[in-house]
N, CA, C and O of each residue as an XYZ file, in Angstrom:
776
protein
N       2.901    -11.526    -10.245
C       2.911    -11.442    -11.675
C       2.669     -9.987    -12.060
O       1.684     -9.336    -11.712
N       3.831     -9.478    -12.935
C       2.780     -8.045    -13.463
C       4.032     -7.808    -14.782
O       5.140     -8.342    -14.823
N       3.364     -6.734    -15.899
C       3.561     -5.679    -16.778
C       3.964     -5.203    -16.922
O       4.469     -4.745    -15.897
N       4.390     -4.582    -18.085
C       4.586     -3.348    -18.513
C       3.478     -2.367    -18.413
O       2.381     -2.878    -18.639
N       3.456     -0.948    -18.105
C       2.344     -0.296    -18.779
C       2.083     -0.220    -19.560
O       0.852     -0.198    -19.579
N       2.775     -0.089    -21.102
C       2.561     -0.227    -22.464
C       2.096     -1.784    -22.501
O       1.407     -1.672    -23.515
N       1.982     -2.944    -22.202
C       1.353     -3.981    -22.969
C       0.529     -4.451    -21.881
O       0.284     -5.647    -22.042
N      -0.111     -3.870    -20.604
C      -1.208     -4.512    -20.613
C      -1.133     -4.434    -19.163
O      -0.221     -3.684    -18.814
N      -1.879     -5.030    -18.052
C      -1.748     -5.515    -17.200
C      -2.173     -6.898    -16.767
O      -3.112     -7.485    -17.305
N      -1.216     -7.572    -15.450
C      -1.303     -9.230    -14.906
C      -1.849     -8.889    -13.774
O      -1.400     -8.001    -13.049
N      -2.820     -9.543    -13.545
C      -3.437     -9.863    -12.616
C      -2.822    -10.680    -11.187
O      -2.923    -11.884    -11.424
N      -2.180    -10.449     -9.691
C      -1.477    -11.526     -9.250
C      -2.450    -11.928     -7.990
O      -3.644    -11.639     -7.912
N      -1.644    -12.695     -6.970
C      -2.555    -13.007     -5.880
C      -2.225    -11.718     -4.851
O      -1.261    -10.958     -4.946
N      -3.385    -11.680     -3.755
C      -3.358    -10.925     -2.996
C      -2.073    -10.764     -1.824
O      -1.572    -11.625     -1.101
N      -1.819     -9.536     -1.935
C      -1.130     -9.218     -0.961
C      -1.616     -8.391      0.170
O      -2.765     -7.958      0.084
N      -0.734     -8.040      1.474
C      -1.509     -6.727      1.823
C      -1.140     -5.476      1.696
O      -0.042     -4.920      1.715
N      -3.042     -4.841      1.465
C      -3.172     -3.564      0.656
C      -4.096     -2.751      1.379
O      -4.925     -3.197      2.172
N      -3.971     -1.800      1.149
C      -5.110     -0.865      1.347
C      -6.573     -0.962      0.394
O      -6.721     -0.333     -0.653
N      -7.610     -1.890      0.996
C      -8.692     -2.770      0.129
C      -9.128     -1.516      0.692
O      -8.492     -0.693      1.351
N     -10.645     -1.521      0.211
C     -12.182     -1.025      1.130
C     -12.302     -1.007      2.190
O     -12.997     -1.715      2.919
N     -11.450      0.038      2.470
C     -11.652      0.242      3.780
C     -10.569     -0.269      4.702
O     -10.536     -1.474      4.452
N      -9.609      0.002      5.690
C      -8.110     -0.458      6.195
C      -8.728     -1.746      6.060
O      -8.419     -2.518      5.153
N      -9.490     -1.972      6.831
C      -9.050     -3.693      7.400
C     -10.228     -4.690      6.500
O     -10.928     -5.585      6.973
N     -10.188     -4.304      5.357
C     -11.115     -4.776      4.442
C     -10.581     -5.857      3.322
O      -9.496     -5.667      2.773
N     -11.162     -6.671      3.102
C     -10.416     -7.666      2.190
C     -10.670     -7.460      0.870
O     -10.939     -8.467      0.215
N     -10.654     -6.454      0.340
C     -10.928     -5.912     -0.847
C     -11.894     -6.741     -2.002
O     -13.109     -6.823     -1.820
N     -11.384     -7.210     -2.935
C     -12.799     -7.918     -3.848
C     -13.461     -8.867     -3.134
O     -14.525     -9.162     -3.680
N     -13.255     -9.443     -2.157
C     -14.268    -10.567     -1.427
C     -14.854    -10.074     -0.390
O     -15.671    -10.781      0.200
N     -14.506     -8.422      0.187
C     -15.605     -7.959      0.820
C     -16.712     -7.334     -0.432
O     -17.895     -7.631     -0.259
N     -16.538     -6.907     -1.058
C     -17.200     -6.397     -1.500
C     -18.281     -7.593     -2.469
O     -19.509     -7.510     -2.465
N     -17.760     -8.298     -2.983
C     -18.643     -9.437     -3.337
C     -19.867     -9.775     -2.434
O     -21.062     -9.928     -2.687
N     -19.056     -9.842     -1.171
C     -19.909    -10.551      0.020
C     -20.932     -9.320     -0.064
O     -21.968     -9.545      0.562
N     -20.896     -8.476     -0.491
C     -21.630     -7.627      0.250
C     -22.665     -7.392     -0.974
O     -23.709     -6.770     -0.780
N     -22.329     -7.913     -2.232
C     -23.412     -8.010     -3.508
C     -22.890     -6.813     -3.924
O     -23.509     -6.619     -4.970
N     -21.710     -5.345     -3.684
C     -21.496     -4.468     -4.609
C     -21.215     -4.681     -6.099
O     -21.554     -3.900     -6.988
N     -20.597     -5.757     -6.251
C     -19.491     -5.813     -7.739
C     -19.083     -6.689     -7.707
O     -18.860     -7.285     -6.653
N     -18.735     -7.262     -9.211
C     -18.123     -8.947     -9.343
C     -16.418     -8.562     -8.806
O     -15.880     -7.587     -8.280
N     -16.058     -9.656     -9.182
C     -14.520     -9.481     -9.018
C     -13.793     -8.778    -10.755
O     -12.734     -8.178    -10.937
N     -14.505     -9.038    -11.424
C     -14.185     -8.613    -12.742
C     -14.422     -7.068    -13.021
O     -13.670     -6.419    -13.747
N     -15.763     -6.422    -12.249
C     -16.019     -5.103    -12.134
C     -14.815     -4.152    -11.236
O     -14.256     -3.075    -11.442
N     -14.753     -5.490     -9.829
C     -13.423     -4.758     -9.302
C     -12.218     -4.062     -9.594
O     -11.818     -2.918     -9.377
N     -11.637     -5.326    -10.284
C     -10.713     -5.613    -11.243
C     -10.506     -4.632    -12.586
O      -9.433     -4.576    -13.186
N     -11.171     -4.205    -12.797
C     -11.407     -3.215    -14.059
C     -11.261     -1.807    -13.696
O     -10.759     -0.903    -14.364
N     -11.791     -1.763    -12.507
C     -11.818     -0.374    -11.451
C     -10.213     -0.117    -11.386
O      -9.566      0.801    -11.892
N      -9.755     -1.282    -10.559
C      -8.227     -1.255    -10.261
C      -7.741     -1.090    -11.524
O      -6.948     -0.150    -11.478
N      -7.802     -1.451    -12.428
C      -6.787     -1.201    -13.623
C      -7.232      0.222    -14.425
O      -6.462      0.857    -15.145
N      -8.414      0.528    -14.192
C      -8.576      2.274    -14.316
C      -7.538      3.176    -13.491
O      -6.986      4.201    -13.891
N      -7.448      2.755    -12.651
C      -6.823      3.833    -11.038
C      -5.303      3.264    -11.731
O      -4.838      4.152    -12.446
N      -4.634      2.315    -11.706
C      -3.125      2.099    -12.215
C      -3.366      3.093    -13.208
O      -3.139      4.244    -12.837
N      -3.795      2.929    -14.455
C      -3.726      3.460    -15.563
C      -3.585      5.138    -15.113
O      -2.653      5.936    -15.219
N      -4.633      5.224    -14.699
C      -4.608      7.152    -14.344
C      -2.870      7.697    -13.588
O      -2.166      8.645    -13.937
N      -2.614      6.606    -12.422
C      -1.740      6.706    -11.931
C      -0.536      6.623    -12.566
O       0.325      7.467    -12.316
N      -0.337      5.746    -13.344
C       0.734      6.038    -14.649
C       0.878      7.064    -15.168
O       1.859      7.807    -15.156
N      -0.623      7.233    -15.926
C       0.184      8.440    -16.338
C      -0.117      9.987    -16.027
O      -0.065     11.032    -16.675
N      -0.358      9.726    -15.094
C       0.235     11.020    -13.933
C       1.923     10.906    -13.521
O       2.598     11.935    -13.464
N       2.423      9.777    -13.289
C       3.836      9.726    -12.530
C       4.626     10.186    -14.212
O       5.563     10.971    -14.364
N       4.083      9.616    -15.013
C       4.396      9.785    -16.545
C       4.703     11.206    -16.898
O       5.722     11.697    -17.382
N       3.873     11.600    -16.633
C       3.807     13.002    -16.673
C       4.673     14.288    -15.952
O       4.990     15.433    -16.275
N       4.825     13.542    -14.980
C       5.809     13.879    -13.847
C       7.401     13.955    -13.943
O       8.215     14.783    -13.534
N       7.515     12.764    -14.645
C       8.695     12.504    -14.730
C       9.466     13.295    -16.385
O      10.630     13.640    -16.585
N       8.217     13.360    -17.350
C       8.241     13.959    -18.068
C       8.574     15.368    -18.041
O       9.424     15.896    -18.757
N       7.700     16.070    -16.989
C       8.112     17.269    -16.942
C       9.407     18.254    -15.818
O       9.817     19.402    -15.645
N       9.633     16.645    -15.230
C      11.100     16.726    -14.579
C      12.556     16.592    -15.048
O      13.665     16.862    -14.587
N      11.943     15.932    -16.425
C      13.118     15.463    -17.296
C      13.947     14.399    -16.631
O      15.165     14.219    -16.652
N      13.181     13.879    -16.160
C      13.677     12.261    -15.415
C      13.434     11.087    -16.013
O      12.255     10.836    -16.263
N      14.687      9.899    -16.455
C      14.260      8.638    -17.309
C      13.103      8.120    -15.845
O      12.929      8.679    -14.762
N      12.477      6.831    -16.424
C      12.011      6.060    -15.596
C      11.516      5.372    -16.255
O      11.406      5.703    -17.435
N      10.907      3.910    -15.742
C      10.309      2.501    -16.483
C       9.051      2.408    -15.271
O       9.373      2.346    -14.085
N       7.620      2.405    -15.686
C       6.589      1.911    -14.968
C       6.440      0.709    -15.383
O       6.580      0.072    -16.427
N       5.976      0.476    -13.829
C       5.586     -1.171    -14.416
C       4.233     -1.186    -13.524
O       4.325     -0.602    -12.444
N       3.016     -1.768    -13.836
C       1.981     -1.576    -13.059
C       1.731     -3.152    -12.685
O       1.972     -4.098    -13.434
N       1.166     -3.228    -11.285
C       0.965     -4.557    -10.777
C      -0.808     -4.856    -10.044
O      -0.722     -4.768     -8.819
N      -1.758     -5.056    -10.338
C      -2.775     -5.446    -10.171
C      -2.988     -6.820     -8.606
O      -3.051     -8.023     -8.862
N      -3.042     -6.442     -7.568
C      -3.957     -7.110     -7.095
C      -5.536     -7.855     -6.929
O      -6.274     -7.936     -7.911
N      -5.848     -8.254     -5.899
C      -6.832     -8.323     -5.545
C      -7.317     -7.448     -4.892
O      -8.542     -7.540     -4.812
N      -6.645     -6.183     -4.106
C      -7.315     -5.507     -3.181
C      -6.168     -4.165     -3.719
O      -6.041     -3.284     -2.869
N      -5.269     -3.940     -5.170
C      -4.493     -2.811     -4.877
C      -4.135     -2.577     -5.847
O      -4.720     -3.306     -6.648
N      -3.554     -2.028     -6.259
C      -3.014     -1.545     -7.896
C      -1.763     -0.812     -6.909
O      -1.728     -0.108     -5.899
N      -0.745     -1.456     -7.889
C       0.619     -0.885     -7.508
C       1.532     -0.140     -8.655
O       1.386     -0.764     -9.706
N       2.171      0.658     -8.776
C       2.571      1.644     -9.762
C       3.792      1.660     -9.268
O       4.020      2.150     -8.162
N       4.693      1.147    -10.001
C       6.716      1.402     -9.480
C       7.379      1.525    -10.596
O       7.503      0.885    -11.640
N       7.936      2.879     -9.958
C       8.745      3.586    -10.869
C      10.628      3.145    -11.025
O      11.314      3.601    -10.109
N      11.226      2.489    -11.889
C      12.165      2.203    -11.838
C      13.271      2.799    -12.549
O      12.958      3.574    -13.453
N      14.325      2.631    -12.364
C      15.707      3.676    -13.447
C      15.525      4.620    -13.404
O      15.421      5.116    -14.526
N      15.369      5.471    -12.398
C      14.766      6.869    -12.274
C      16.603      7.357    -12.190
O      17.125      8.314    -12.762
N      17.198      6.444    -11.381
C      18.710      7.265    -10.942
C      18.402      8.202    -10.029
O      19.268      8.439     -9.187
N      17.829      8.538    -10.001
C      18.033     10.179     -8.265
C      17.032      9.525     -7.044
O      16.202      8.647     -7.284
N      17.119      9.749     -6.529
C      16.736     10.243     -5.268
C      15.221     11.213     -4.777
O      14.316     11.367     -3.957
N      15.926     11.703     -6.169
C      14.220     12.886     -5.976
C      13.263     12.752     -5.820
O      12.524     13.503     -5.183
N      12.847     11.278     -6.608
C      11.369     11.429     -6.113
C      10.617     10.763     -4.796
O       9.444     10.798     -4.423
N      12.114      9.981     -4.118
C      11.754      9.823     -2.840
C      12.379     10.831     -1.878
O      11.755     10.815     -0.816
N      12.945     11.319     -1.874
C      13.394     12.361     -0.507
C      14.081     11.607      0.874
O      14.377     10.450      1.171
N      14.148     12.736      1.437
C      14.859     12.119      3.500
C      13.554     11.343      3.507
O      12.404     11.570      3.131
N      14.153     10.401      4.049
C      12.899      9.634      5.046
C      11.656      9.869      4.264
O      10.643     10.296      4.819
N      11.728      9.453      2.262
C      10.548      9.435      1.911
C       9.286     10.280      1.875
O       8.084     10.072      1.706
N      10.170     11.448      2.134
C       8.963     12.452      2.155
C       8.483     12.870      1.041
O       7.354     13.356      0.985
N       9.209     12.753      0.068
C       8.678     13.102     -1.135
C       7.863     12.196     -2.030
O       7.043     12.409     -2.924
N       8.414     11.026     -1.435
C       7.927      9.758     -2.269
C       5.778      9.802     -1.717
O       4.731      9.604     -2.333
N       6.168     10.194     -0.196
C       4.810     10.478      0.379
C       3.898     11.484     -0.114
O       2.670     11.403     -0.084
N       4.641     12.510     -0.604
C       3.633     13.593     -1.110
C       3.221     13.107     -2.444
O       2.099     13.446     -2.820
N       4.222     12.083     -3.522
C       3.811     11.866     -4.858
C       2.464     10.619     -4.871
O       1.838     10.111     -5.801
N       2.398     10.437     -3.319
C       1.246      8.978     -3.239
C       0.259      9.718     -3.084
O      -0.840      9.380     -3.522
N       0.507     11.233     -2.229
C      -0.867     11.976     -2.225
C      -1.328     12.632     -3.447
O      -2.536     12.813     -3.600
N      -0.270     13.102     -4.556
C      -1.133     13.329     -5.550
C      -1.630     12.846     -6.174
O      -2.730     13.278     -6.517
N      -1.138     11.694     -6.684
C      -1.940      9.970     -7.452
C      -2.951      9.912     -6.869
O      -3.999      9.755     -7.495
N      -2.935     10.055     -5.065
C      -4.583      9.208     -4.770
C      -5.275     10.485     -4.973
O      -6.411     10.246     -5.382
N      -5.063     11.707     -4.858
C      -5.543     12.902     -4.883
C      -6.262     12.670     -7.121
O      -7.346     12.090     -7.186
N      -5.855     12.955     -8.057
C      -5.801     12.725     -9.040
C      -6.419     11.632     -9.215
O      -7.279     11.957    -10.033
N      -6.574     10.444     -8.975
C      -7.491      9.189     -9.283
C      -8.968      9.505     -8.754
O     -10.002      9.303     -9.391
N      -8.835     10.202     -7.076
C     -10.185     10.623     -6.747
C     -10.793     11.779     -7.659
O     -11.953     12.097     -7.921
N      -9.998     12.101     -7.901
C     -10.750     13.371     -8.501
C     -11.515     12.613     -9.861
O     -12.718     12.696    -10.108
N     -10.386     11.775    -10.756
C     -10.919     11.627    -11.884
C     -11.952     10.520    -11.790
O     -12.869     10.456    -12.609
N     -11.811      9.624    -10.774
C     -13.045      8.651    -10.764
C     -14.024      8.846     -9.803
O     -14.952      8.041     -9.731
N     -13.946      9.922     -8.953
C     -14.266      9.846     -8.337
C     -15.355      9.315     -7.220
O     -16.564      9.500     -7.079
N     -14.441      8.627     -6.550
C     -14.551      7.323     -5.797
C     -12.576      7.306     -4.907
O     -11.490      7.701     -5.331
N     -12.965      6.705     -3.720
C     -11.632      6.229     -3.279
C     -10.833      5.250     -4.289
O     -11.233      4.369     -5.050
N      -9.410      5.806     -3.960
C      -8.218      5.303     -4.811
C      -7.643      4.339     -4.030
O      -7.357      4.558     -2.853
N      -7.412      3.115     -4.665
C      -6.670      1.927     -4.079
C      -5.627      1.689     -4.934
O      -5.620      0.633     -5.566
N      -4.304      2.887     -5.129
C      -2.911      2.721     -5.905
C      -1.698      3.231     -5.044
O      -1.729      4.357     -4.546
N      -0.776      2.500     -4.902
C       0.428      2.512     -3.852
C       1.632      2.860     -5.482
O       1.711      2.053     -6.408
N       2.119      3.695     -5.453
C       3.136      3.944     -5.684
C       4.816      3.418     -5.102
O       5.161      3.201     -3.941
N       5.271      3.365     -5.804
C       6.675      2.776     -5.140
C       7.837      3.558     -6.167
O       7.648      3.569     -7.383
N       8.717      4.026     -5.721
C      10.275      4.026     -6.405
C      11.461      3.380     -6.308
O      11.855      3.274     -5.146
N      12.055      2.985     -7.014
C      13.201      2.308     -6.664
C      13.012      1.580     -5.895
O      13.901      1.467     -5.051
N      11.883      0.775     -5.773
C      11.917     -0.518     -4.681
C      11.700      0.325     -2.941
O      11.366     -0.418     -2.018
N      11.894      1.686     -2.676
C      12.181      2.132     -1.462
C      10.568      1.512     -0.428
O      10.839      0.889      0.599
N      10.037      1.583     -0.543
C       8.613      1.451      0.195
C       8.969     -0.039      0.531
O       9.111     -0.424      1.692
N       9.084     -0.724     -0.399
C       9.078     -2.465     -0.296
C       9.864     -2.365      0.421
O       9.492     -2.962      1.432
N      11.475     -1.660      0.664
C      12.652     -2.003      1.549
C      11.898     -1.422      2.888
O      12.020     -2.148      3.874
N      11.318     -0.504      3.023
C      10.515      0.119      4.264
C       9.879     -0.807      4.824
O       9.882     -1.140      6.009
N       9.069     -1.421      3.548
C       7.842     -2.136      4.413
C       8.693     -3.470      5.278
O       8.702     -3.780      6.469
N       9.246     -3.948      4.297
C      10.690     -5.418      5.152
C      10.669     -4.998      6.255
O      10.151     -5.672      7.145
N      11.324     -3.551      6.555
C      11.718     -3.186      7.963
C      10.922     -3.405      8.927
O      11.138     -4.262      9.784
N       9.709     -2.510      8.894
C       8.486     -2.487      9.525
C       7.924     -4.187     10.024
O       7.458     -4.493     11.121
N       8.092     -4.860      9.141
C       7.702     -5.991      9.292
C       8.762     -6.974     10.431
O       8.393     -7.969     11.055
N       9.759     -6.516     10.449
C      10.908     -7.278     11.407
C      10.625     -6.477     12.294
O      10.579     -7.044     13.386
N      10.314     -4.927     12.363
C       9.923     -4.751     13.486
C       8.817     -4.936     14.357
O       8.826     -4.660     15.557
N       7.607     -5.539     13.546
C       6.477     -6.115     14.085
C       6.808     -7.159     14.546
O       6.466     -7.380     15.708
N       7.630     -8.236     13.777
C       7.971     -9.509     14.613
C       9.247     -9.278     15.865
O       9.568    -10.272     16.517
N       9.676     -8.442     16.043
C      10.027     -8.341     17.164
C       9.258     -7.918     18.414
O       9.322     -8.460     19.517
N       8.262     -6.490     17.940
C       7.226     -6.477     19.367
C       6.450     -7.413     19.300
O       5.940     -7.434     20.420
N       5.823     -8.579     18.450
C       5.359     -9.707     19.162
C       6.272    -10.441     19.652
O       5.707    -11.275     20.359
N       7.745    -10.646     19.673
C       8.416    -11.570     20.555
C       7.929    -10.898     22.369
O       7.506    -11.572     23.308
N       8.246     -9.091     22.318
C       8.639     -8.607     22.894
C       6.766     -8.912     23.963
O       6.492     -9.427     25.047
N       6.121     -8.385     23.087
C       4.732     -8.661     23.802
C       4.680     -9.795     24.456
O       4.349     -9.807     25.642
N       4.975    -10.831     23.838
C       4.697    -12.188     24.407
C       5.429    -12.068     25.891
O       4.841    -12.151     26.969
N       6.840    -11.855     25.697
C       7.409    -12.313     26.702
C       7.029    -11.210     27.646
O       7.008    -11.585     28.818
N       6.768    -10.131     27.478
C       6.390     -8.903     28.710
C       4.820     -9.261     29.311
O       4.429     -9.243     30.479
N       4.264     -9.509     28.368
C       2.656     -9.375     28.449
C       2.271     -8.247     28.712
O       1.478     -8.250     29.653
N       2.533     -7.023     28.192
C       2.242     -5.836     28.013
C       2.177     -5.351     26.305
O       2.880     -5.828     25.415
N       1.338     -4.492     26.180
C       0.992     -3.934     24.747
C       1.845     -2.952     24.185
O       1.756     -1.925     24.859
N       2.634     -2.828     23.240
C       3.844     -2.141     22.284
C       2.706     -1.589     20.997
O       1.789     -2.014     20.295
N       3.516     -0.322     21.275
C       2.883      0.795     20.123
C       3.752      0.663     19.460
O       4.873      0.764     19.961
N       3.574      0.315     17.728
C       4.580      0.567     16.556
C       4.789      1.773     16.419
O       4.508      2.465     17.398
N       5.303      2.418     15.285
C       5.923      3.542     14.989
C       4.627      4.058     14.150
O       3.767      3.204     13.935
N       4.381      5.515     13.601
C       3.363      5.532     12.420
C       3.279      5.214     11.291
O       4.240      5.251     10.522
N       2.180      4.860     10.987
C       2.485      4.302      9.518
C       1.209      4.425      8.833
O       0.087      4.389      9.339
N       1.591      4.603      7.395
C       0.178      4.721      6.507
C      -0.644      3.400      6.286
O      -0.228      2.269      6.538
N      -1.969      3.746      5.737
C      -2.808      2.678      5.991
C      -2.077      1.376      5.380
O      -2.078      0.456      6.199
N      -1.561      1.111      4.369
C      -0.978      0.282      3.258
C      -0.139     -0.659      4.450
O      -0.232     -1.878      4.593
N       0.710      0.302      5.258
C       1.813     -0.571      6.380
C       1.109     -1.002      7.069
O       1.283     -2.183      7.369
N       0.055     -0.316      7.615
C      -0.536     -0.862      9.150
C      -1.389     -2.440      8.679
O      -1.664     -3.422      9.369
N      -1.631     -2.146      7.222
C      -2.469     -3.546      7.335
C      -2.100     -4.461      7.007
O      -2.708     -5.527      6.906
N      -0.490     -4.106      6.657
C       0.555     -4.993      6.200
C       1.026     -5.737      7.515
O       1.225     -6.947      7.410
N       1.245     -5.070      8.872
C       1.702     -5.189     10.242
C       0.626     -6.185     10.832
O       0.915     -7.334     11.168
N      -0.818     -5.567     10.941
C      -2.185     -6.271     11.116
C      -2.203     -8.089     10.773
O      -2.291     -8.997     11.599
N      -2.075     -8.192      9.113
C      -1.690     -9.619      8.907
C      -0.535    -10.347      9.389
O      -0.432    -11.573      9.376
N       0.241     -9.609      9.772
C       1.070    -10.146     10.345
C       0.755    -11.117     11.889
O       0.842    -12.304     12.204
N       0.293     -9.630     12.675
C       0.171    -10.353     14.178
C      -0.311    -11.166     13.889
O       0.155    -12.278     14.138
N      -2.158    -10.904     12.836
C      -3.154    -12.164     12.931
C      -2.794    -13.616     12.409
O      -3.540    -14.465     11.923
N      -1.630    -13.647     12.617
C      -0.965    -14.926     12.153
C      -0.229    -15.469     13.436
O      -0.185    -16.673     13.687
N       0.173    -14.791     13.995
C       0.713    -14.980     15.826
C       0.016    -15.517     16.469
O      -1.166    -15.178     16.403
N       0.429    -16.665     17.444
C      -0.367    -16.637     18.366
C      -0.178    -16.314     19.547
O       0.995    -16.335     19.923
N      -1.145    -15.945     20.447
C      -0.921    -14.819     21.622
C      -0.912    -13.500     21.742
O      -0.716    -12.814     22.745
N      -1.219    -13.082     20.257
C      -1.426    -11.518     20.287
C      -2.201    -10.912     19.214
O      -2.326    -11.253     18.037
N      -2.741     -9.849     19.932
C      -3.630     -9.334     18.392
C      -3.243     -7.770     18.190
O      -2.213     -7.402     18.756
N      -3.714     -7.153     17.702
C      -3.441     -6.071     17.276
C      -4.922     -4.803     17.269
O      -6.152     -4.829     17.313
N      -4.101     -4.071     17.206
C      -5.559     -2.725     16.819
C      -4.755     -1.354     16.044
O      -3.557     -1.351     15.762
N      -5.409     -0.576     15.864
C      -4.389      0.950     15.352
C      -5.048      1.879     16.234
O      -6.239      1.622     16.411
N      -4.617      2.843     16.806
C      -4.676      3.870     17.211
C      -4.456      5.014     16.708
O      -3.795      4.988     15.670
N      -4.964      6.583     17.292
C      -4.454      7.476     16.449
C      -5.123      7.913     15.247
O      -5.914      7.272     14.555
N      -4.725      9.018     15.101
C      -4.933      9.749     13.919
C      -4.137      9.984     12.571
O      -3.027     10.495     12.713
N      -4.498      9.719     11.430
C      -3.458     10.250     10.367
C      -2.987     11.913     10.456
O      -3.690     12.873     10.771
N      -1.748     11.889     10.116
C      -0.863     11.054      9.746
C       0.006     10.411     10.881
O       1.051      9.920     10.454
N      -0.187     10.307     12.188
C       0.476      9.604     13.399
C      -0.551      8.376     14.074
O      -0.505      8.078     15.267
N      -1.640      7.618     12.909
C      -1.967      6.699     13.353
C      -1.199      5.443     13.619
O      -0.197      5.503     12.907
N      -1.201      4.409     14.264
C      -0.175      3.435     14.679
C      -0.757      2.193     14.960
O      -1.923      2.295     15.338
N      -0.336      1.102     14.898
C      -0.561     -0.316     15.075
C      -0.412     -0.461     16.852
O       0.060      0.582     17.305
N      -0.556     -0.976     17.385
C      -0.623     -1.609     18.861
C      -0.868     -2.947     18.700
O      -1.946     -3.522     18.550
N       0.200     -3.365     18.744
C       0.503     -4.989     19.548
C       0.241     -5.561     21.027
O       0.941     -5.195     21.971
N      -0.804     -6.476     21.171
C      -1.120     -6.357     22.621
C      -1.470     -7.913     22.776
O      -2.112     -8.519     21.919
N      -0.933     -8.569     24.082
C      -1.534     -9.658     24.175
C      -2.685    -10.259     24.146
O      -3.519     -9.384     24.376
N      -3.256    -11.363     23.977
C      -4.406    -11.627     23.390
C      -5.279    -12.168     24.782
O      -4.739    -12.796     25.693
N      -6.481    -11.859     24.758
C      -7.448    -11.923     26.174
C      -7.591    -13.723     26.031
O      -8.239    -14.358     26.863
C-alpha cells in the first residue's frame, strides 16, 4: 500500500529491508527490546521518507528533470521511488549513480536526524528489477548448494539485497546463509546446513 508525497503516507506490511541493524527485524526488534512503540517507529520512518523526498525533490529540481515521488512506509523501511523521470541519469551503467543518490539521502537524513537512516530509494522501478534478479540468483545457488554440498558466494550487494537474499535461504531447507566481507564488496554465502 502507499502514496503520494503530497497527500500523506500508507502504512504496508513488511518486506525485506534494511531494519536496525542488517539482520534486524526492525519495529519488533526494537519493541522487544522496550526502545519505542511501533507508532514512535513509524513516525521516525515517515520523518526519514519525508527528508528524503525532498532532497530527491530538490534534485530533480535543480536538474530540471520531471519526476513523480511516491513514498512507501514499511515496517522496517521507508521507500522513496522516483517515477517519469524519462532518462537514465539518475541511475547510470550498472546503477552507479542511482548508488551514489542512496548515499546522499542516507548521508542527508543522518545528518538531519541524526540517527541511522532506514530509506531505499528507487528509480524507474530499476533496484526492484535488480533485486528480482538477485533473488533468482539466490534460488539457483541454493539448488546448486544442495546438490554440490559445498558453500556458493553471491555476488556483492548492499545491505537492503543481502537481507533480501538472507530471507530467502531462511525459507530453504538444507541451507543457511551468512555475509562475508566488507562494504562495499560484502556478500551473502550460501552454505549447506550442519
Amino acid at each position: 500500500m502507499s502514496e503520494d508525497v503530497g497527500t500523506g503516507h500508507m502504512v504496508s506490511s513488511p518486506e525485506a529491508g534494511d531494519g536496525p541493524g542488517e539482520d534486524g527485524d526492525g519495529v519488533q526488534a526494537l519493541q522487544e527490546s522496550g526502545e519505542m512503540s511501533t507508532e514512535e517507529w513509524l513516525d521516525r520512518l515517515d520523518e526519514e521518507a519525508d527528508i528524503a523526498a525532498d532532497f530527491v525533490e530538490g534534485l530533480l529540481d535543480q536538474l530540471d528533470l520531471p519526476g513523480d515521488l511516491e513514498i512507501e512506509v514499511t515496517d522496517d523501511q521507508a521507500f522513496v521511488r522516483v517515477n517519469s523521470v524519462g532518462s537514465g541519469l539518475l541511475i547510470g551503467r550498472r546503477g552507479i549513480t542511482l548508488e551514489a543518490l542512496q548515499e546522499l539521502v542516507q548521508c542527508t537524513v543522518q545528518r538531519r536526524t541524526e540517527r541511522p537512516a532506514h530509506v531505499q530509494v528507487d528509480v524507474e522501478g530499476y533496484r526492484e528489477r535488480q533485486l528480482e534478479k538477485l533473488r533468482g540468483k539466490c534460488r539457483e545457488a541454493i539448488d546448486r548448494v544442495r546438490g554440490q554440498g559445498e558453500p556458493l558466494r553471491l555476488e556483492p550487494m548492499n545491505a537492503f539485497e543481502r537481507k533480501a537474499m538472507h530471507a530467502i535461504v531462511a525459507e530453504a531447507e538444507g541451507v543457511t546463509s551468512s555475509s562475508e566481507g566488507n562494504e562495499p564488496r560484502r556478500r551473502v554465502v550460501v552454505q549447506p546446513a550442519q
